[in-house]
C-alpha positions in Angstrom: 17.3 13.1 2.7 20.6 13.5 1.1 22.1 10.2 0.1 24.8 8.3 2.2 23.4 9.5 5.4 23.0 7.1 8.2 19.4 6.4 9.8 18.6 7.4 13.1 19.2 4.1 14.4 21.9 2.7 12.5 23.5 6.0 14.3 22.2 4.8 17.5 24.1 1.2 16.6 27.1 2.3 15.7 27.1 4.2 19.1 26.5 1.6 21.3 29.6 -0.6 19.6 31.5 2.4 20.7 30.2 2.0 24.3 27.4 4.5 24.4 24.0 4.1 25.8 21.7 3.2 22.4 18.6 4.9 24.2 20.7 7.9 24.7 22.8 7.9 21.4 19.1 7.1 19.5 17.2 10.3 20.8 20.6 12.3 20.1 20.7 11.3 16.4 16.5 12.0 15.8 17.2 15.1 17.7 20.3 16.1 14.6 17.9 14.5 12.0 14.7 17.1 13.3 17.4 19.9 13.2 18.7 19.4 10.2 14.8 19.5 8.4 14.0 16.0 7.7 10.2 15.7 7.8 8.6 12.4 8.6 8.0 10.0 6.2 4.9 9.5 4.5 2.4 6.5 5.6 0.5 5.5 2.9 -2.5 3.2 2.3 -3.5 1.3 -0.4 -6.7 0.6 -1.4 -8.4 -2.0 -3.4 -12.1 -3.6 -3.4 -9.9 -6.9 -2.1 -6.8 -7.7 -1.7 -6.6 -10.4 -4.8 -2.8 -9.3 -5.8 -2.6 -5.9 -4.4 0.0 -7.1 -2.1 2.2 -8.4 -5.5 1.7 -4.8 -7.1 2.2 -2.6 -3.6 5.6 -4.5 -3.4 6.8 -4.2 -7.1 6.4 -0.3 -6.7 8.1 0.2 -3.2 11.0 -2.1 -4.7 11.0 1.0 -7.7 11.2 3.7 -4.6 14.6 1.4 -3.1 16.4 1.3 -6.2 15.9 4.8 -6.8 17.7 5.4 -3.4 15.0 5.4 -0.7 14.2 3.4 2.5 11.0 2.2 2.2 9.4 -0.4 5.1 6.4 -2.4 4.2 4.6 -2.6 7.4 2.4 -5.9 7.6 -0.3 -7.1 9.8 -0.3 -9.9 11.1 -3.5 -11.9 11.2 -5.5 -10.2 13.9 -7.8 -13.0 15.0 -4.4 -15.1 15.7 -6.2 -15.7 19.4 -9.3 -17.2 18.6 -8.1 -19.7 16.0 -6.2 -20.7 18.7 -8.8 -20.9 21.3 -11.1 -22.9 19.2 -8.4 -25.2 18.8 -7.0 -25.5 22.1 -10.6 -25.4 23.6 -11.3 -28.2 26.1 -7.1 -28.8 26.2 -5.9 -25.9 28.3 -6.5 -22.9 30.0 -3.0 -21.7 28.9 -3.5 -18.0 26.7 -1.9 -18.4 23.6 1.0 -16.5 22.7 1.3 -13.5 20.4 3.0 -14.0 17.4 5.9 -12.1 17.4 7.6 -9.4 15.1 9.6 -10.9 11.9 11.4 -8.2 9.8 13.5 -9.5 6.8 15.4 -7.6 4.4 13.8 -8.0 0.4 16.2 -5.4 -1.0 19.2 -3.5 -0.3 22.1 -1.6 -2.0 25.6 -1.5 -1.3 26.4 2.1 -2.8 23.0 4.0 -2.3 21.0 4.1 0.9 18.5 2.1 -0.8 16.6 -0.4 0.9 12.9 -2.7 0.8 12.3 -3.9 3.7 9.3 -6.0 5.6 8.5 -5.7 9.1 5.3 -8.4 10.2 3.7 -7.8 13.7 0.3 -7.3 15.3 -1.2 -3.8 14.6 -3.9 -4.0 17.6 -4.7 -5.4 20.5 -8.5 -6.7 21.1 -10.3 -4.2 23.6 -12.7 -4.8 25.9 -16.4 -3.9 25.9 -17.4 -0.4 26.3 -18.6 1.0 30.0 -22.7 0.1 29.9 -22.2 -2.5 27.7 -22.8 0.1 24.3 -21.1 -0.1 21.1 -18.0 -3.4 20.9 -14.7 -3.8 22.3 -12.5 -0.8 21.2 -9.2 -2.3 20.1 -5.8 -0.8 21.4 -3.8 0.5 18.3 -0.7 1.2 20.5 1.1 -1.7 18.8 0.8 0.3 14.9 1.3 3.5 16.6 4.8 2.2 18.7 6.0 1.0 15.0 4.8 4.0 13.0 6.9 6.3 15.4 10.0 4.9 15.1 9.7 3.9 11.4 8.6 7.4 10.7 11.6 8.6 11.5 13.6 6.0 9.9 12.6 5.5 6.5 12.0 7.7 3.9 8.4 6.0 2.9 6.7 3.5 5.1 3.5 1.5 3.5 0.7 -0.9 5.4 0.1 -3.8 4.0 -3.6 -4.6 6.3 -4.6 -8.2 6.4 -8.1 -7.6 5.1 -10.4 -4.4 4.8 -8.0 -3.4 1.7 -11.4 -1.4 0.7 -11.4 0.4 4.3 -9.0 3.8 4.8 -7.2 4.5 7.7 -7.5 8.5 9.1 -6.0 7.9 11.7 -2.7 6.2 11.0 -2.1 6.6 7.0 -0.9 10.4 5.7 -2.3 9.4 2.1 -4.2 6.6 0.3 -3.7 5.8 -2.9 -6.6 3.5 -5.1 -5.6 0.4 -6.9 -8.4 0.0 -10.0 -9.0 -3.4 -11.6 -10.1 -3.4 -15.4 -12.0 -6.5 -15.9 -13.4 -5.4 -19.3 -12.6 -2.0 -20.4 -15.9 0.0 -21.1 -15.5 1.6 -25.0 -18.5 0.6 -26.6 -22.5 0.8 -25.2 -25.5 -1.5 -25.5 -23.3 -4.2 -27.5 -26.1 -6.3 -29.0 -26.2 -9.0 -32.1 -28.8 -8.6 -34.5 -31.1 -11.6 -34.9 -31.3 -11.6 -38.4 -27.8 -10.9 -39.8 -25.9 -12.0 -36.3 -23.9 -8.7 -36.7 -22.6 -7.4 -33.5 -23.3 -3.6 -33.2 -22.7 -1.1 -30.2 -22.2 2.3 -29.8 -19.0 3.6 -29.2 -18.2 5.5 -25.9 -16.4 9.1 -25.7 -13.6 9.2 -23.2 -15.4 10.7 -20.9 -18.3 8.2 -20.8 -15.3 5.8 -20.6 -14.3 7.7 -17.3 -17.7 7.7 -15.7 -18.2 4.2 -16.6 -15.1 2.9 -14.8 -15.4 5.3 -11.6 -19.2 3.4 -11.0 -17.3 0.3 -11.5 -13.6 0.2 -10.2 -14.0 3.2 -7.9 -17.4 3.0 -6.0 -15.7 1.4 -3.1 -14.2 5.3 -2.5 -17.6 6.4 -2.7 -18.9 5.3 1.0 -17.0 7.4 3.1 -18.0 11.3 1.5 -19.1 12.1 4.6 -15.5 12.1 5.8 -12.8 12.7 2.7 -9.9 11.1 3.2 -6.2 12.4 1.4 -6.2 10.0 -2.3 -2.9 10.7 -3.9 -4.2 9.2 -7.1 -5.1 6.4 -8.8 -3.3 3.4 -10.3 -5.1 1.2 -12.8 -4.2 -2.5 -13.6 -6.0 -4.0 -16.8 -6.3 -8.0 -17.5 -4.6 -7.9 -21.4 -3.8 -5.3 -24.1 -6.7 -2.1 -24.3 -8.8 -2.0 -26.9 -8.4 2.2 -27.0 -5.2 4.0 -27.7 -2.9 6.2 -26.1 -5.4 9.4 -27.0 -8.3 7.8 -25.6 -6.6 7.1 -22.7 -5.2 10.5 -22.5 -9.2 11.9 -22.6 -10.0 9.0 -19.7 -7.1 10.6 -18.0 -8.0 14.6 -18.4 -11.9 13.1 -16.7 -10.7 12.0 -13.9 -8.0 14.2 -13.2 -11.4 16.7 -13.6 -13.2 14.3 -10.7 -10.4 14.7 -8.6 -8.7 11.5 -8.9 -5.1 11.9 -9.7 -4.4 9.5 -12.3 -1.0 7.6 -11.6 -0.5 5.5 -14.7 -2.1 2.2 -16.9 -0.2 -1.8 -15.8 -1.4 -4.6 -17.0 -1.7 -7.7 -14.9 1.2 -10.3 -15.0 0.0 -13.4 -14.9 -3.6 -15.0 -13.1 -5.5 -13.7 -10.7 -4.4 -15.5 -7.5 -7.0 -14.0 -5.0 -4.5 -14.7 -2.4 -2.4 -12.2 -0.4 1.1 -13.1 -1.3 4.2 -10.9 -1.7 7.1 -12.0 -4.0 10.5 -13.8 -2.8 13.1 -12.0 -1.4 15.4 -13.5 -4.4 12.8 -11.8 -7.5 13.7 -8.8 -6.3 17.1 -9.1 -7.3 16.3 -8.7 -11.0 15.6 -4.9 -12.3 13.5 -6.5 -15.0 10.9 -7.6 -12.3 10.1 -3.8 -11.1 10.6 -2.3 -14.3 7.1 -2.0 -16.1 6.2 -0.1 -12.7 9.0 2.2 -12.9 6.5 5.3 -14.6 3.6 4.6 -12.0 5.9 4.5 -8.6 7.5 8.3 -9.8 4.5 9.5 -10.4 3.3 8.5 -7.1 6.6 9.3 -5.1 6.1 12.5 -5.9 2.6 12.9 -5.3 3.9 12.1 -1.6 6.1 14.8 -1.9 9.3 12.7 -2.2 11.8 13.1 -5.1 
């Protein structure tokens, strides 16, 4: 989308100050947008074996796309069992049904001379259905609530990405255009059968080949992809996070990279975790994402992956 150019709805907005209808001015200025060639944007998916500090990560790279100029939403879940904590809690009280939370959005990130901006919107993704006619299969739950969202945001950002509140490991055909995998290195696999002799206490192990690298860290990083073959799903590559400095060097890495871009997974770049392992789902503060230095070292891996989703 060129730059400078107003969103649907701020469109709409500035309409209705003017005394227009917003409904009217709204499907006006999507109708100019669809004229003029702008394709929706891309919903992508994360996925992770848990959600440990993925949500830290996913944020630090959609902050990249904003400062580059794009108007990426970070769609979050909110906690879907929100009903039956408060049942359990009310139970024996009142007969009163709880109330939905209700939709938050809050601005992490904007720019005064680009069209730039990070921003989060938090609501419920599903309603719980009921029980299927004859009593087979569960409740189907009502995804009108992510849909009603997606449409809209679609239309109104440039890149819009789901941030689930569990099932990080699970993709979404339905709802997400592309997934992309988030890796954790515990221990990076370069050398085989490390033993220590009893009687000199020398450590000795065989050194893996780049591509025994590659297939050792697809069984262990990447097997979570690996359940659904039945059904592919679109992967627009693969971004690995390591705990501490490699023990390999850029060339290795370059031979781990050649592998898997021969398995089909799209490698989008090497980061190395900042900080401990939280194993909490926490996004950063609206005010760390005023500094450049906090999204730089992901600068490389969010390009790489903006335009994998076809975006510049």
């Amino acid at each position: 989308m060129p730059k400078n150019q107003s969103t649907a709805a701020q469109t709409a907005r500035k309409a209705a100050r003017d005394g227009a209808k917003y409904t009217t001015a709204l499907r006006a200025a999507r109708e100019a947008q669809a004229a003029a060639g702008r394709a929706d944007a891309p919903v992508v998916r994360f996925l992770a074996k848990g959600s440990w500090d993925a949500c830290h990560l996913v944020a630090k790279i959609a902050a990249v796309w904003a400062r580059e100029g794009q108007r990426v939403l970070l769609l979050q879940e909110h906690d879907p069992y929100w009903g039956m904590a408060l049942r359990r809690r009310r139970r024996g009280k009142s007969d009163e049904p709880p109330s939905p939370p209700q939709p938050r959005t809050t601005t992490l990130w904007s720019s005064c001379s680009t069209p730039g901006t990070l921003v989060l919107h938090a609501c419920l993704w599903k309603n719980r259905g009921s029980a299927q006619p004859g009593g087979r299969g569960g409740p189907q739950d009502d995804l009108s609530p992510l849909r009603a969202v997606l449409d809209d945001a679609r239309r109104d950002y440039d890149v819009v990405v789901l941030l689930p509140h569990r099932g990080w490991s699970c993709p979404d055909r339905e709802m997400a255009t592309a997934h992309v995998a988030l890796a954790e290195v515990d221990d990076f696999p370069h050398i085989d059968c490390l033993i220590v002799l009893p009687d000199t206490h020398e450590v000795q192990g065989a050194a893996l080949s780049p591509e025994q690298s590659a297939a050792v860290l697809r069984e262990r990083c990447l097997s979570f992809l690996f359940g659904y073959s039945s059904l592919p799903i679109p992967l627009a590559g693969v971004i690995w996070q390591v705990n501490g400095k490699l023990p390999v060097d850029e060339g290795f890495l370059a031979g781990v990279d050649r592998d898997m871009e021969r398995a089909g997974l799209r490698p989008l770049g090497w980061t190395i975790r900042e900080g401990w392992r939280t194993g909490l789902q926490r996004l950063p503060e609206a005010g760390e994402f005023q500094d450049p230095a906090f999204t730089e070292p992901y600068q490389q891996v969010a390009v790489r992956l903006r335009a994998s989703l076809g975006g510049g």
